[in-house]
C-alpha positions in Angstrom: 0.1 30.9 5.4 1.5 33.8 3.0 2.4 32.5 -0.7 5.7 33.9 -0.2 8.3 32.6 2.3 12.1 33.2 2.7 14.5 31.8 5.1 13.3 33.6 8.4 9.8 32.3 8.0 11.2 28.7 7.2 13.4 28.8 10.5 10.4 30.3 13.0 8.8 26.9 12.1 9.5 24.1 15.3 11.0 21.0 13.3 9.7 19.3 16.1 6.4 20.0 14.7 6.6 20.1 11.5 9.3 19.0 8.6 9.3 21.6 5.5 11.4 21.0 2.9 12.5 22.8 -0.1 12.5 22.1 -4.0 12.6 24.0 -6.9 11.6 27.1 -5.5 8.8 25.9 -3.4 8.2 25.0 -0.2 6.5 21.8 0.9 5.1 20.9 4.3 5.9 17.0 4.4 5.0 16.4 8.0 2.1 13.7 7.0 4.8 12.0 4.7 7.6 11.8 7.0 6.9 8.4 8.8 5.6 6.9 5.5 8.9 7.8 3.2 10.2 4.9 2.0 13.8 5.7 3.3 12.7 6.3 6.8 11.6 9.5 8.3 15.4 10.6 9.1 15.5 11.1 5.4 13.0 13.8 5.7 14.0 15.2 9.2 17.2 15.8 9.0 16.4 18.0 6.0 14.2 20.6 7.1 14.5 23.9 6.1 16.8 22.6 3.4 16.7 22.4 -0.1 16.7 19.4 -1.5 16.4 19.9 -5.5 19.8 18.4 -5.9 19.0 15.0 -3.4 16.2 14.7 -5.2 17.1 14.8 -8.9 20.9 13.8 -8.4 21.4 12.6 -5.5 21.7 8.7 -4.7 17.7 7.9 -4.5 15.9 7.5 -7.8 12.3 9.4 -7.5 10.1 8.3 -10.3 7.1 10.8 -11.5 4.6 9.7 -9.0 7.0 10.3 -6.3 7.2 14.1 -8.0 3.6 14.6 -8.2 2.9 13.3 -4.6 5.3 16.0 -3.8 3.2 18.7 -5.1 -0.4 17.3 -2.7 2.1 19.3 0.0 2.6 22.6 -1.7 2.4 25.5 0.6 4.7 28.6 -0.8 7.0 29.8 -2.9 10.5 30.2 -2.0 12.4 33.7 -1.7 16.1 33.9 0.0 17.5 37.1 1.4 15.1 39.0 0.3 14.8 38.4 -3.1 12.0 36.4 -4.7 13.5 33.5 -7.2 10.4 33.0 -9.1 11.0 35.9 -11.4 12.4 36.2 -15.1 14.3 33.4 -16.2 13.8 31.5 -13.2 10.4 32.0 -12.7 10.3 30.1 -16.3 12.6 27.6 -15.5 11.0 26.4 -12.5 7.7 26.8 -14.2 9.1 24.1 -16.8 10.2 21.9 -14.4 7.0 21.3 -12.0 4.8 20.8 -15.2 6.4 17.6 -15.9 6.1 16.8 -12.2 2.6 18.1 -11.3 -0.8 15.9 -11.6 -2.4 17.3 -13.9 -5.6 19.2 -12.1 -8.2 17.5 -14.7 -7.2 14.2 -13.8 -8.2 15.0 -10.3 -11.6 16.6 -12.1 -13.4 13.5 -13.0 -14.1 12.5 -9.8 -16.0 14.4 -6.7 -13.7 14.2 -4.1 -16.7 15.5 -1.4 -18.6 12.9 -2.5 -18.8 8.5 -2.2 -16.2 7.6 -4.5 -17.1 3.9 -5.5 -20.1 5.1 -7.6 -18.2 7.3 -10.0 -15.1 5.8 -10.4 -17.1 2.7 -13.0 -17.3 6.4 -15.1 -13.8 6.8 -15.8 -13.9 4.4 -18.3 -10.3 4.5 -20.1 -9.7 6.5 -18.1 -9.9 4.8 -15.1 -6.3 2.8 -14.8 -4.1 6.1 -15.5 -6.3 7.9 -12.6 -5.4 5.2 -10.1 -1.7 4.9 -11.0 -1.3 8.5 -9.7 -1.5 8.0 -6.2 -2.8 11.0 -3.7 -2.8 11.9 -0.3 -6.4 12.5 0.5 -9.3 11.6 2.6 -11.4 8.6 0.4 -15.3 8.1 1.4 -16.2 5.1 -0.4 -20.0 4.5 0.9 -23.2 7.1 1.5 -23.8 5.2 4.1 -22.1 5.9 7.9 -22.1 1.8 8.5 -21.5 0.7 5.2 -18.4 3.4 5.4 -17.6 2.2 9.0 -17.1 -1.6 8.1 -15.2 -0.5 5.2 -12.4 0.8 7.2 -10.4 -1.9 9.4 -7.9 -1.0 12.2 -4.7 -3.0 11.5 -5.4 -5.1 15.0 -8.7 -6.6 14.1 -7.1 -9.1 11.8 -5.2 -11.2 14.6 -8.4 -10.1 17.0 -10.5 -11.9 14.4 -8.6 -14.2 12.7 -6.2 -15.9 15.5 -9.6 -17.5 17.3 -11.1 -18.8 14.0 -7.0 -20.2 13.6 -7.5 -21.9 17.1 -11.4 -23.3 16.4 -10.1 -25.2 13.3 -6.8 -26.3 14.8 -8.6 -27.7 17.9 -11.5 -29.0 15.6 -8.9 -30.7 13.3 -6.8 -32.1 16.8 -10.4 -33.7 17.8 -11.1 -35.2 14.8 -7.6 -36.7 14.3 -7.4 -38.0 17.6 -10.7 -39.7 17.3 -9.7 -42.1 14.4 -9.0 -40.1 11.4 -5.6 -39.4 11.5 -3.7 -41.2 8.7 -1.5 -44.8 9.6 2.2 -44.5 10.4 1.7 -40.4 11.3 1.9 -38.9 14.7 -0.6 -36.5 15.2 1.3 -33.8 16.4 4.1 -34.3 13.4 0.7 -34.7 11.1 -0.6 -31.3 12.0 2.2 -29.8 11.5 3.2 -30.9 7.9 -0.7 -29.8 6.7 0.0 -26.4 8.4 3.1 -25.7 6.9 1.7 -26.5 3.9 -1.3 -24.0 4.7 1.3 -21.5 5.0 2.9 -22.7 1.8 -0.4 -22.4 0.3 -0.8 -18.7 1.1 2.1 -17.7 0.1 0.7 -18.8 -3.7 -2.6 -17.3 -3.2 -1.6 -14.1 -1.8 0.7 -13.7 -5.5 -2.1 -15.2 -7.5 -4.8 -12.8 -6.0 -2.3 -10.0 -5.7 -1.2 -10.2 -10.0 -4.2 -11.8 -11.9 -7.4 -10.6 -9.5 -6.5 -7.3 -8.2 -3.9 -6.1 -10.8 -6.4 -8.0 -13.7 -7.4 -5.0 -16.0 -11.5 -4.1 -15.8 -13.0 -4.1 -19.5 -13.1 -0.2 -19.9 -16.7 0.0 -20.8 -17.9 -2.3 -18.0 -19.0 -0.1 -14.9 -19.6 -2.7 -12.6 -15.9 -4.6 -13.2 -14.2 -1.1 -13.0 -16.1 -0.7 -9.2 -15.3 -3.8 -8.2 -11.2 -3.4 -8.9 -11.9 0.0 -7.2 -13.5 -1.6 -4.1 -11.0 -4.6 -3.5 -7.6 -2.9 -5.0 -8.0 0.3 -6.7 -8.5 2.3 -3.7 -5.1 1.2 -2.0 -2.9 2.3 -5.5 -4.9 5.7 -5.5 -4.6 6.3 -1.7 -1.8 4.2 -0.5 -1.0 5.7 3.5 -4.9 5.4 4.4 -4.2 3.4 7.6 -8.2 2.5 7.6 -7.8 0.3 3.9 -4.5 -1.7 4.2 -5.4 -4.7 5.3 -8.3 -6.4 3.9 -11.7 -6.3 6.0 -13.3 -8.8 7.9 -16.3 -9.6 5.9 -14.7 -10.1 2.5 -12.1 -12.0 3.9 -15.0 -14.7 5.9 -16.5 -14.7 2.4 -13.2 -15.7 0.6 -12.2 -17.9 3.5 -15.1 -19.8 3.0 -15.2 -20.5 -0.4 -11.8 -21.8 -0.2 -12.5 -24.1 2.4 -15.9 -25.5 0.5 -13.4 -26.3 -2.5 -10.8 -28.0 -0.2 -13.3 -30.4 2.0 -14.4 -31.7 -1.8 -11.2 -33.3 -1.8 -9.2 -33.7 1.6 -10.9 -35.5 4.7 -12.2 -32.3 7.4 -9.5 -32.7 9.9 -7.0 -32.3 6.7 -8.8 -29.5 5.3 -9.5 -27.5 8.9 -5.6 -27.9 9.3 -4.8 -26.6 6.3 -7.0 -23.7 6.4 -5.4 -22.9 9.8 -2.2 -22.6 7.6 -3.7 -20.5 5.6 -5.3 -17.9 7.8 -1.7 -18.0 9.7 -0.2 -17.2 6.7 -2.8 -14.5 5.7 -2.5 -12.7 9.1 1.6 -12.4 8.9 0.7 -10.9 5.1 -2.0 -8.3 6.4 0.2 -7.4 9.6 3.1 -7.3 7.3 1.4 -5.2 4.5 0.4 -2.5 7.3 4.3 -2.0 8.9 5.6 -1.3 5.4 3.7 1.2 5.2 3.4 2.5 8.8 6.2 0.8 10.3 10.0 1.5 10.8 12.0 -1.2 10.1 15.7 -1.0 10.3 17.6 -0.3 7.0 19.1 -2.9 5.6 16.6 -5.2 6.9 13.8 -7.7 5.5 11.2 -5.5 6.2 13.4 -2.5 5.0 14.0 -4.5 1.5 10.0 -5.3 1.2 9.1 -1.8 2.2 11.4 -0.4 -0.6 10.2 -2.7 -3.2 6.1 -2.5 -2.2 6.4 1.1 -2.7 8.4 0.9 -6.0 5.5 -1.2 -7.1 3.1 1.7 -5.6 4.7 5.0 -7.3 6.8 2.9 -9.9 6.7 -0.2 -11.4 3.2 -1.3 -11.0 4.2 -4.7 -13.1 6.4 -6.4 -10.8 6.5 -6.8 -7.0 3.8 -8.8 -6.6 5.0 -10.6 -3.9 4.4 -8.4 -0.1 5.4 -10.6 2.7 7.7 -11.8 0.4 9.5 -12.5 -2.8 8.9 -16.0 -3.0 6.5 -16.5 -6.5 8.1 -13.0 -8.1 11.1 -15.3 -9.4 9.3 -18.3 -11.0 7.3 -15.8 -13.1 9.6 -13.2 -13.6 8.4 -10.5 -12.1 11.0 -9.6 -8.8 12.4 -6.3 -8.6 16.0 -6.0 -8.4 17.0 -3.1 -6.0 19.8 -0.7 -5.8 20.6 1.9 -3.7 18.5 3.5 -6.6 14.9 3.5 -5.4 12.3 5.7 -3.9 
């Protein structure tokens, strides 16, 4: 495409193909951003072939810096109109100004290979390594050498109920059995019994997926240790640098059996098997409604106004923004006993 295009090029373009917007001068090819915007892909759509400088830095929607230098990944021209080029002289300058504050800086994108495995030079950055994850991208991420190693690292967003809704029915049936042969408490009906421990499951997720979310995956690697820095990499990093991958947003299968199964050991140590398979049963429900929900705030559409609208907007302050708070995905439940919910106004990315 030539580096120079003016407002006949811009309109040849099929907006039902593509969606081009422009800002400061430049033109940007959005297309692979439109159904992941925050505000919904109309947002985008309806603009194309516009400029939207002024939306952007005055309009109603607050973009943050990441949200500038994301911009930037979808570079494709400069801007002239009728005829005359606007990057010249004062304006040239001007604009020049303006996208330095805005553009990743090209080193920071230097200390890694992107053609190669990622998760054995990222325990390299060192300091670095936090403020190189914070600025997400839009790229492709290889994480393994390996084809099957790189294979099971990517999960499709429907092997989590594929999975995880029989292992839900094997301990639910093998709690059932158990109660109904003797073990279920006095003065309980079964039914009423299974129930209360699988709410409680539920319950229990909702703390776990908070806990794992702020003090395991947002804990901070000692700099110097490479094998701490590659393992935040490989079980969070890699979402925060490349957040719309639609292979890493929900956890996979083998990592999750590993968890799954350490929490269980801890809970049969103290609660009777048919308590403890009914609770875990809770759990994984609660899980799979957090994975599912994780993947349609990012790939999904929901209505404005809506629950899912309200998480989507505050998961992807917390992705381009506010890293601190927001810990909280399928919902907001633990943010406010430990202060760290996200108040939204019609001010937000």
């Amino acid at each position: 495409m030539t580096s120079v295009l003016n407002d006949e090029d811009i309109n040849k373009i099929p907006k039902d193909k593509q969606t081009v917007v422009i800002f400061k001068n430049k033109v940007y090819d959005v297309s692979k951003f439109v159904h992941n915007h925050p505000g919904g892909s109309k947002i985008l759509t309806c603009r194309h072939g516009k400029d939207v400088t002024d939306v952007m830095v005055n309009g109603p929607h607050e973009h943050s810096d990441a949200a500038y230098k994301w911009l930037e990944q979808y570079y494709i021209a400069d801007y002239s109109e009728k005829g005359k080029y606007y990057k010249s002289d004062d304006v040239k300058a001007e604009t020049e100004r303006s996208q330095e504050q805005y553009s990743t800086p090209k080193e920071d994108e230097d200390l890694v290979d992107w053609e190669k495995p990622m998760l054995w030079q990222v325990g390299n950055l060192g300091q670095k390594y936090h403020t190189w994850i914070d600025v997400p991208v839009d790229k492709p991420l290889r994480l393994f050498e390996s084809d099957i190693f790189e294979y099971f690292s990517n999960t499709p967003w429907y092997v989590v109920p594929l999975v995880w809704i029989p292992v839900t029915c094997m301990f639910l049936l093998k709690s059932f059995i158990a109660l109904q042969n003797g073990h279920l408490p006095s003065h309980w009906n079964i039914y009423s019994y299974m129930m209360a421990i699988i709410l409680s499951g539920i319950f229990m997720w909702t703390f776990l997926e908070y806990s794992l979310h702020r003090w395991v995956f947002h804990a901070t690697p000692p700099h110097d240790s490479y094998f701490f820095i590659t393992m935040h990499f490989l079980f969070h990093g890699q979402h925060h640098k490349v957040p719309f991958d639609a292979g890493r947003l929900v956890f996979p299968v083998v990592p999750a059996g590993i968890m799954l199964s350490i929490l269980y050991s801890i809970l049969v140590s103290f609660i009777t098997p048919p308590t403890a398979d009914s609770l875990i049963a809770g759990v994984v429900i609660g899980y799979v409604a957090y994975d599912l929900t994780h993947y349609y705030i990012h790939y999904g559409s929901p209505s404005k106004g809506s629950y899912y609208d309200r998480l989507r907007s505050r998961h992807m302050k917390h992705h381009f923004q506010l890293h601190n708070l927001a810990f909280g995905i399928s919902s907001s439940l633990w943010d406010y006993p430990f202060g760290t919910t996200m108040t939204l106004t019609k001010k937000y990315d």
